[in-house]
C-alpha positions as CSV (number, residue, x, y, z in Angstrom):
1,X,-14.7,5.2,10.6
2,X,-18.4,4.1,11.1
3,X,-20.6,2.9,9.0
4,X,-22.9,5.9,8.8
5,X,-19.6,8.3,8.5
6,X,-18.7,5.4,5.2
7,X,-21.9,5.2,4.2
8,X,-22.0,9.4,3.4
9,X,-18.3,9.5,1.9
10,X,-18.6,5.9,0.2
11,X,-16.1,6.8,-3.0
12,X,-13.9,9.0,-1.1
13,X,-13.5,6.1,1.2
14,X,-12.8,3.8,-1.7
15,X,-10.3,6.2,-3.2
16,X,-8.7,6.3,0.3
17,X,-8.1,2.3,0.5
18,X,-7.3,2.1,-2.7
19,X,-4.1,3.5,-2.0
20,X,-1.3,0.6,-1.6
21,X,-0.7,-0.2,1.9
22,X,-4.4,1.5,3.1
23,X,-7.0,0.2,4.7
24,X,-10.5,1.4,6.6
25,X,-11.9,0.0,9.5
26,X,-15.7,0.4,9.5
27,X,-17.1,0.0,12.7
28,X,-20.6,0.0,13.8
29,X,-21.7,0.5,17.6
30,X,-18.0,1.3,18.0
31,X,-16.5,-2.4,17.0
32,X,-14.9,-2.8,13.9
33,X,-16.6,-5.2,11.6
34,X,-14.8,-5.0,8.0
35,X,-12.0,-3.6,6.6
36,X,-12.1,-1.5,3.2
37,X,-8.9,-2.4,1.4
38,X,-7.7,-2.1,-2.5
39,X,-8.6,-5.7,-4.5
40,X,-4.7,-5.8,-4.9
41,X,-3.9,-5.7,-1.8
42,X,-6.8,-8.3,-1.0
43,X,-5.4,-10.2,-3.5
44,X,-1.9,-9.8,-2.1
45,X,-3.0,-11.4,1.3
46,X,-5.0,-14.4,0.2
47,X,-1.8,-15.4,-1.8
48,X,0.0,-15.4,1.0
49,X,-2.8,-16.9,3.2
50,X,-2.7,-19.7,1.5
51,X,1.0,-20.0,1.1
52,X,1.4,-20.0,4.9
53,X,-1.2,-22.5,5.0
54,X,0.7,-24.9,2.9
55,X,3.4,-25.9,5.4
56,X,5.9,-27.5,2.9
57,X,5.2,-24.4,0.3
58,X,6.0,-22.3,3.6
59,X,9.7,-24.6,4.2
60,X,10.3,-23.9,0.6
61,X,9.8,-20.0,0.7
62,X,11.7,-19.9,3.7
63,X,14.4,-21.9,2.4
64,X,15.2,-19.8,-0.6
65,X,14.6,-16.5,1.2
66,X,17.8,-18.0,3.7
67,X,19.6,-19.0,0.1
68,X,19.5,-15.2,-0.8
69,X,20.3,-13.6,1.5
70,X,23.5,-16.1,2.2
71,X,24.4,-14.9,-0.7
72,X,24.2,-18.7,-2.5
73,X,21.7,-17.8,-4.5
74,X,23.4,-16.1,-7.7
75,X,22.0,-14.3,-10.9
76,X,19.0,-12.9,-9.3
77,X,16.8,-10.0,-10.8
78,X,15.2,-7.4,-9.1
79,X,11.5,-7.1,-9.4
80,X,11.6,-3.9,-10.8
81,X,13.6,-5.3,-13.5
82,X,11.2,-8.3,-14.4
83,X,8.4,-5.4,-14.5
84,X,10.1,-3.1,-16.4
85,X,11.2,-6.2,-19.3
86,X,7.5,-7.2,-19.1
87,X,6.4,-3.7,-19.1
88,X,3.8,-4.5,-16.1
């Protein structure tokens, strides 16, 4: 979308990439320049941004995701049960 094109439709544009897992590319002179996104989903990829940038955070996460799905990893809870006990 351009700038201009954003500029005219700014809320609808916000209502659009405030929709999980949306995004806008505003462009101006035809190169993209920022993206539009939800602050959850901003949030979402600074946290793991800076995970990945801490390399033995990284090993860690990688290790345990390996655990799980080994299966050697027991007593687990889904995250829709942690939300729905903490009523998030």
């Amino acid at each position: 979308m351009t700038a201009t094109q954003a500029r005219k439709n700014f809320f609808s544009v916000m209502k659009l990439a405030k929709k999980r897992g949306s995004s806008v590319a505003i462009t101006h002179e035809g190169i993209p320049n920022v993206v539009m996104m939800s602050f959850e989903e901003f949030e979402g990829w600074k946290e793991t941004l800076e995970i990945m940038a801490d390399p033995e955070l990284s090993k860690d996460v990688l290790a345990a995701l390996k655990e799980m799905r080994s299966g050697k990893i027991k007593n687990t809870v889904s995250w829709e049960s942690v939300k729905k006990e903490l009523k998030l």
